[in-house]
C-alpha positions as CSV (number, residue, x, y, z in Angstrom):
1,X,148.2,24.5,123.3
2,X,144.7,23.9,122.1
3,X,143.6,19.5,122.7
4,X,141.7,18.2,120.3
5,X,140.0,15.1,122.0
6,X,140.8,12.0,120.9
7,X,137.8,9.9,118.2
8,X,136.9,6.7,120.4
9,X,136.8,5.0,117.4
10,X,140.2,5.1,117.0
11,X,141.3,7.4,113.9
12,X,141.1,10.9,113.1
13,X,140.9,13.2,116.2
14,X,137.4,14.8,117.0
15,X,137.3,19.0,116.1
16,X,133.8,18.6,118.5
17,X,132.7,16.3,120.7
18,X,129.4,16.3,122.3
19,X,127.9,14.3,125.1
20,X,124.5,14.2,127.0
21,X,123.5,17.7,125.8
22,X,120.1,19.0,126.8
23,X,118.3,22.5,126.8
24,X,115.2,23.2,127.6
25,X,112.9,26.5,126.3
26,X,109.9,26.6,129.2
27,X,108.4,22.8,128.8
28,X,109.8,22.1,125.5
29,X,112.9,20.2,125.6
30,X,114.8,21.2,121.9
31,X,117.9,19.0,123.1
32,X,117.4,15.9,124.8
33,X,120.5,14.2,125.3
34,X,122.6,14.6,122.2
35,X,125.6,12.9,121.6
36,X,128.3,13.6,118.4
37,X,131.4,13.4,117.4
38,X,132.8,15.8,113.9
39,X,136.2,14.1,113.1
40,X,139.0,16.8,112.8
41,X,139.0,18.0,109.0
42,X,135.3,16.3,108.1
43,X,132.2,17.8,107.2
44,X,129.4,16.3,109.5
45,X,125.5,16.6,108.0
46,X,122.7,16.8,110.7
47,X,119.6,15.9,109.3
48,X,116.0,16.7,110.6
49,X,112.8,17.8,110.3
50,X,111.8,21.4,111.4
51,X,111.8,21.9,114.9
52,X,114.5,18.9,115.8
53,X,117.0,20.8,117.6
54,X,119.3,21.7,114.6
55,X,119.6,25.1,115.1
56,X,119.4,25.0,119.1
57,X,122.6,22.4,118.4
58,X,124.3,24.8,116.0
59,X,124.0,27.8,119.1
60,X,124.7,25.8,122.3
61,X,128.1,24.6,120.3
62,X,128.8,28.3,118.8
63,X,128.1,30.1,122.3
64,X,124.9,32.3,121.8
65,X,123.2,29.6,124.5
66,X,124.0,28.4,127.3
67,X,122.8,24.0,127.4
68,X,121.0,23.1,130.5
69,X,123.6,19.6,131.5
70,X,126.1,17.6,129.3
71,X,129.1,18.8,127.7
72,X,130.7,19.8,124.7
73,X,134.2,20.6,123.6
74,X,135.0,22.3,119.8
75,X,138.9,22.6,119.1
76,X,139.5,21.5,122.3
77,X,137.7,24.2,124.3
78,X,134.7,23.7,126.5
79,X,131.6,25.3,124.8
80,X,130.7,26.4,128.6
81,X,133.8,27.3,131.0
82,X,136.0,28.7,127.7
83,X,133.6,30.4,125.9
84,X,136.0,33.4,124.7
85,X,138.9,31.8,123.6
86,X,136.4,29.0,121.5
87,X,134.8,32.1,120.0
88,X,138.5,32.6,118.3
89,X,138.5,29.6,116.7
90,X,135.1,29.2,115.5
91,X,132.8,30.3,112.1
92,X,129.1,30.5,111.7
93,X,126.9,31.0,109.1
94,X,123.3,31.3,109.7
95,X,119.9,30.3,108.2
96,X,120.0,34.0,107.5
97,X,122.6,36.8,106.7
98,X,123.8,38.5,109.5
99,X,125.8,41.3,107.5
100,X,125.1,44.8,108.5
101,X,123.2,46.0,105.2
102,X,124.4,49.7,105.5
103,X,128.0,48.8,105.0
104,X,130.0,48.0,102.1
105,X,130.7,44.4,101.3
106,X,134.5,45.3,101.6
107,X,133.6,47.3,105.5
108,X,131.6,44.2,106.8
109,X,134.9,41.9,106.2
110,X,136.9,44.9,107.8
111,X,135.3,45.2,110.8
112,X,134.5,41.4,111.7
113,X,138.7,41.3,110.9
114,X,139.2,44.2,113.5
115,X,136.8,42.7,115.9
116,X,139.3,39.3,115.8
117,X,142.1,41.7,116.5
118,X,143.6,41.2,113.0
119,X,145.4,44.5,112.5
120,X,144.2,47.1,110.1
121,X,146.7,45.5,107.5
122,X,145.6,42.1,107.5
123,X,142.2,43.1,108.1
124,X,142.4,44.9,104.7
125,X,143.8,42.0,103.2
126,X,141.8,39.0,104.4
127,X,138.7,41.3,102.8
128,X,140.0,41.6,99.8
129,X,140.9,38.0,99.6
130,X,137.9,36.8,100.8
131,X,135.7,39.0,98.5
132,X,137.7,37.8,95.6
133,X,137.1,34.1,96.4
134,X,133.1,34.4,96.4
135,X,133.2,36.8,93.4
136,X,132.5,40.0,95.5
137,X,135.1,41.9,94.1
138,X,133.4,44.4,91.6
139,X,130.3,44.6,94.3
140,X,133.0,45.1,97.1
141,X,132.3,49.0,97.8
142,X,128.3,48.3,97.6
143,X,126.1,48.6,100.7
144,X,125.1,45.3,101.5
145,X,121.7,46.2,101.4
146,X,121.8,46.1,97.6
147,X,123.2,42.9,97.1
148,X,121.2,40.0,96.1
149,X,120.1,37.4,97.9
150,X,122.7,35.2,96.7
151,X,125.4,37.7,97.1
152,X,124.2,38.5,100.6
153,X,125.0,34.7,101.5
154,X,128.2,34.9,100.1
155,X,129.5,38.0,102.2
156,X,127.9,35.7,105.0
157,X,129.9,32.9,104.4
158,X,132.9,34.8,103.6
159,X,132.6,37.0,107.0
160,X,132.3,33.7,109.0
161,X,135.8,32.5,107.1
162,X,137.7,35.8,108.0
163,X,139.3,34.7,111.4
164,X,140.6,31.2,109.6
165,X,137.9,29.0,111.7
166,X,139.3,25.8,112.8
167,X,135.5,24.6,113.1
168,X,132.9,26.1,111.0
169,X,129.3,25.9,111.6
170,X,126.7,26.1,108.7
171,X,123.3,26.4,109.6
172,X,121.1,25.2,106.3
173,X,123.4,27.7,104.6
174,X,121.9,27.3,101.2
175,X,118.2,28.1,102.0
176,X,116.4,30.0,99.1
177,X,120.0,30.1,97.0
178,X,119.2,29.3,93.3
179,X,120.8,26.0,92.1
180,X,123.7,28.2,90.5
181,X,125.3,29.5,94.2
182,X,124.5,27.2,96.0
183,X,127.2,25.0,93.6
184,X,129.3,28.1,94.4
185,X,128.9,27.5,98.2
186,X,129.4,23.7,98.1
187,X,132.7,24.6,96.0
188,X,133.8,26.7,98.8
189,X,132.9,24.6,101.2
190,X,134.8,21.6,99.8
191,X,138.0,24.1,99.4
192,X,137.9,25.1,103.5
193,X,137.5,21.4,104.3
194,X,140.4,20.5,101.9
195,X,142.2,23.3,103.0
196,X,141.8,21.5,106.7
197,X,138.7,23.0,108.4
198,X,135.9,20.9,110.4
199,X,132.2,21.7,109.7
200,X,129.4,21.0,111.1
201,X,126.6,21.1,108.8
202,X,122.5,21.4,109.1
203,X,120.1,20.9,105.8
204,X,117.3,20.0,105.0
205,X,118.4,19.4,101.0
206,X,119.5,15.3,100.9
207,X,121.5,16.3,97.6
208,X,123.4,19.1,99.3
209,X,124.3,16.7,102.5
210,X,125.2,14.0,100.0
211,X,128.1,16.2,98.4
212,X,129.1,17.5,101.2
213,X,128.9,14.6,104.6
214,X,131.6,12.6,105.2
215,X,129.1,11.3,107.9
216,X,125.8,12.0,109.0
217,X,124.1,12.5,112.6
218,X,119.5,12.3,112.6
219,X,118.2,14.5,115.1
220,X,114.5,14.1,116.0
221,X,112.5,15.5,118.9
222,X,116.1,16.7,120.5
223,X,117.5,12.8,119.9
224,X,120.2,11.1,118.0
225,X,117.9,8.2,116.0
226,X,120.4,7.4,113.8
227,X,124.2,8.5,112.1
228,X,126.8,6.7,110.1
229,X,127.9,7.0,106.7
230,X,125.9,7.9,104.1
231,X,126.0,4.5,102.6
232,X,125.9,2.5,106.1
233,X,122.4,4.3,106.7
234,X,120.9,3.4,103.5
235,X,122.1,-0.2,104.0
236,X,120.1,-0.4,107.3
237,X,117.3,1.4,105.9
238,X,116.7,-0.8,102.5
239,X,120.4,-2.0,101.5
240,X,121.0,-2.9,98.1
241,X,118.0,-3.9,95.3
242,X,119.2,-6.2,92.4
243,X,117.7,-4.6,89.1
244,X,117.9,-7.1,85.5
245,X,116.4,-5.8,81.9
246,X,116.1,-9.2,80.5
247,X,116.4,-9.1,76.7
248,X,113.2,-10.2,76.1
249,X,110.8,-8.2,78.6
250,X,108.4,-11.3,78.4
251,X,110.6,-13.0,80.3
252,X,109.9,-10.8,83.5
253,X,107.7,-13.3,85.0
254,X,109.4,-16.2,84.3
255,X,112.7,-15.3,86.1
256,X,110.5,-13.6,88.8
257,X,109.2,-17.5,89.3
258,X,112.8,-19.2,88.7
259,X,114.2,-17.0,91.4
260,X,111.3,-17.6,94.0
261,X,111.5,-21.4,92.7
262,X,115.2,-21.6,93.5
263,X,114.7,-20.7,97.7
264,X,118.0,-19.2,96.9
265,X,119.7,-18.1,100.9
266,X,118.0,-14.7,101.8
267,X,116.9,-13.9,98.4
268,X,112.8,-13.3,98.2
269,X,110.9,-10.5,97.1
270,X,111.4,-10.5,93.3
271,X,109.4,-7.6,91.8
272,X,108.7,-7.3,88.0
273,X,107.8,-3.7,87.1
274,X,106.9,-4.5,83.1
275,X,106.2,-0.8,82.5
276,X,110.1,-0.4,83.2
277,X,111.3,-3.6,82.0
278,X,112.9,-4.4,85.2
279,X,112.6,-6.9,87.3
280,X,114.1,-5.5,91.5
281,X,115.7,-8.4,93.9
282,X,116.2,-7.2,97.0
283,X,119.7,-8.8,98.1
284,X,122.2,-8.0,101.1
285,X,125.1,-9.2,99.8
286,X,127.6,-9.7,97.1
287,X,127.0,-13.4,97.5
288,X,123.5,-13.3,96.9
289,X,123.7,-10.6,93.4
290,X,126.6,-13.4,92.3
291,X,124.0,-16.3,93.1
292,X,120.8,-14.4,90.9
293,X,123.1,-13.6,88.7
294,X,124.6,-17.5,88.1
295,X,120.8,-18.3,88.6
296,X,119.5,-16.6,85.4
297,X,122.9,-17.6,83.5
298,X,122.1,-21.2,83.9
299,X,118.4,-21.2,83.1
300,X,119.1,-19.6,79.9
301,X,117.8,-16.1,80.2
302,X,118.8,-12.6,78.4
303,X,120.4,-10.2,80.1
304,X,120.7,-7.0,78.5
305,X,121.4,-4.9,82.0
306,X,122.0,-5.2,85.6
307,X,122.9,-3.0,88.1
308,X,122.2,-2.5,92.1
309,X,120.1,0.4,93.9
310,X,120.5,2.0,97.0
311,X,117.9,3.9,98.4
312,X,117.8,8.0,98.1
313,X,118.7,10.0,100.8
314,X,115.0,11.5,101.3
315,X,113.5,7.5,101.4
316,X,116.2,6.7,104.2
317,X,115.4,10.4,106.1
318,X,111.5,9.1,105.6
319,X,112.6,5.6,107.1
320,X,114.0,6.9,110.3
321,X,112.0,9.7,111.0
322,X,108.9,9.1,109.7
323,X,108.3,12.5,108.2
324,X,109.2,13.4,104.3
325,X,111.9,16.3,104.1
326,X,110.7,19.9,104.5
327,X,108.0,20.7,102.1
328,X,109.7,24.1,100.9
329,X,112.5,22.2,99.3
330,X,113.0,21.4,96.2
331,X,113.1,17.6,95.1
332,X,116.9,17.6,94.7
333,X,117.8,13.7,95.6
334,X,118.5,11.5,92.5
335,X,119.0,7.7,93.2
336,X,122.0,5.9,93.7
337,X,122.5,3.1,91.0
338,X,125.6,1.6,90.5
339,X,126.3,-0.3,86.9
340,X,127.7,-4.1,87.0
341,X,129.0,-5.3,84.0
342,X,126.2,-7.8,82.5
């Protein structure tokens, strides 16, 4: 019977589990001690710049490297001592497609089916099922070689879901897809993971790890520096900013001054950005919104608009790490504003 180990925090069990992990390549030390948890029917983002230990993570956990110390189960197996039967159980889709460009769409499916000892029936079928679900069908009996790039990471995806992974591993999957499939690959990846399977996701796009995370693990220099929620992390980073459109933008200023005036608990900072017509609060609580709020209410101001900021994804991945998201990417991250009713 395969164990899935227990979460420590109480819960969901944990499809992976990862503790002290370190390898080494020569003097450089891509993994330094890297500790995880992926909650049993999750997907967990791992954020980084290049050269973090993303991808050495992604291999030590899928089997193509051996770590140096610590440990690591996935579905219960150890990534180390059980190596064969976790390959069973596993998907993986690289930063690149690994298809074999001479064969059909349709073969590629086949023969990773045969290679999981599916029989020749169910190999057939899982192919065809598969190439229907990513809209391969009409392209099925195509070398690979003339697909697209987009297509190409489809069959990818779709050969790493033949075997019906309990864990899946997605290393930056999306990476040169137009904006058009790579929606098609966060649709499918929402289906597995509603359909019950774990993932274990890399990027380097804040939008794409935003629609995808339930939870998110930071990975510089080979080290956990930060993971939580989505919404936890950009609460330590900045937490929340109060923003008011008075009626009147003249009156920027002089609730700027009423606030500052008032010493209200934890509340300093006002900012009035005129070109906007905002004035930004910084607060870290309900209490304090509900106290500006009352504040400007009783000294007679305008409201015409509030609502509360949290920062983007790429401000908190600049706060922890102190780098700005790769370079290539495109600027995908919107802010996250929520409306209260004025």
């Amino acid at each position: 019977m395969t164990r899935i180990d227990k979460n420590p925090k109480g819960g969901a069990a944990n499809a992976v589990t990862v503790r002290g992990l370190v390898k080494h390549f020569g003097d450089t030390k891509a993994l330094d001690g890297v500790d995880l948890d992926v909650r049993e029917g999750t997907v967990l983002g791992v954020l980084g710049p290049n050269g973090a230990g993303k991808t050495t993570l992604v291999r030590c956990l899928s089997t193509l490297i051996v770590p140096d110390s610590g440990t690591a189960t996935v579905a219960g197996y150890d990534v180390v001592r059980q190596p064969r039967q976790l390959r069973r159980t596993i998907g993986l889709t690289g930063q690149y497609a690994s298809v074999d460009e001479k064969l059909s769409g349709r073969e590629n499916l086949y023969m990773i089916g045969r290679l999981l000892d599916l029989s020749r029936k169910d190999s057939r079928a899982r192919a065809d099922e598969l190439l229907e679900r990513f809209s391969l069908t009409e392209a099925a009996n195509k070398a690979a070689m003339n697909y697209s790039g987009g297509m190409r990471r489809r069959l990818d995806l779709a050969a790493s879901m033949i075997g019906n992974p309990a864990v899946l591993y997605l290393d930056e999957p999306t990476t040169g897809l137009d904006p058009r499939t790579r929606n098609e690959v966060w649709d499918e990846v929402q289906r597995m993971v509603a359909e019950g399977a774990t993932v274990l996701l890399t990027t380097q796009y804040m939008e794409e790890a935003e629609q995808l995370a339930n939870e998110l693990t930071v990975i510089d220099r080979g080290k956990v520096i930060a993971n939580g929620g989505i919404n936890e992390l950009k609460a330590k980073v900045g937490g929340r900013t109060l923003q008011i459109r008075p009626t009147d933008p003249d009156q920027l200023g002089a609730m700027a001054r009423a606030i500052a005036e008032a010493g209200l608990d934890g509340v300093a900072g006002s900012q009035a950005i005129p070109d906007e017509g905002l004035l930004n609060v910084p607060i870290l609580s309900d209490e304090q919104l509900t106290a500006v709020v009352g504040l400007l209410g009783a000294r007679g101001f305008g409201i015409a608009h509030i609502g509360t900021h949290l920062p983007s994804l790429d401000e908190v991945f600049l706060a922890i790490t102190g780098k700005k998201t790769s370079d290539s990417q495109e600027s995908l991250s919107n802010h996250t504003t929520e409306e209260v009713a004025a």
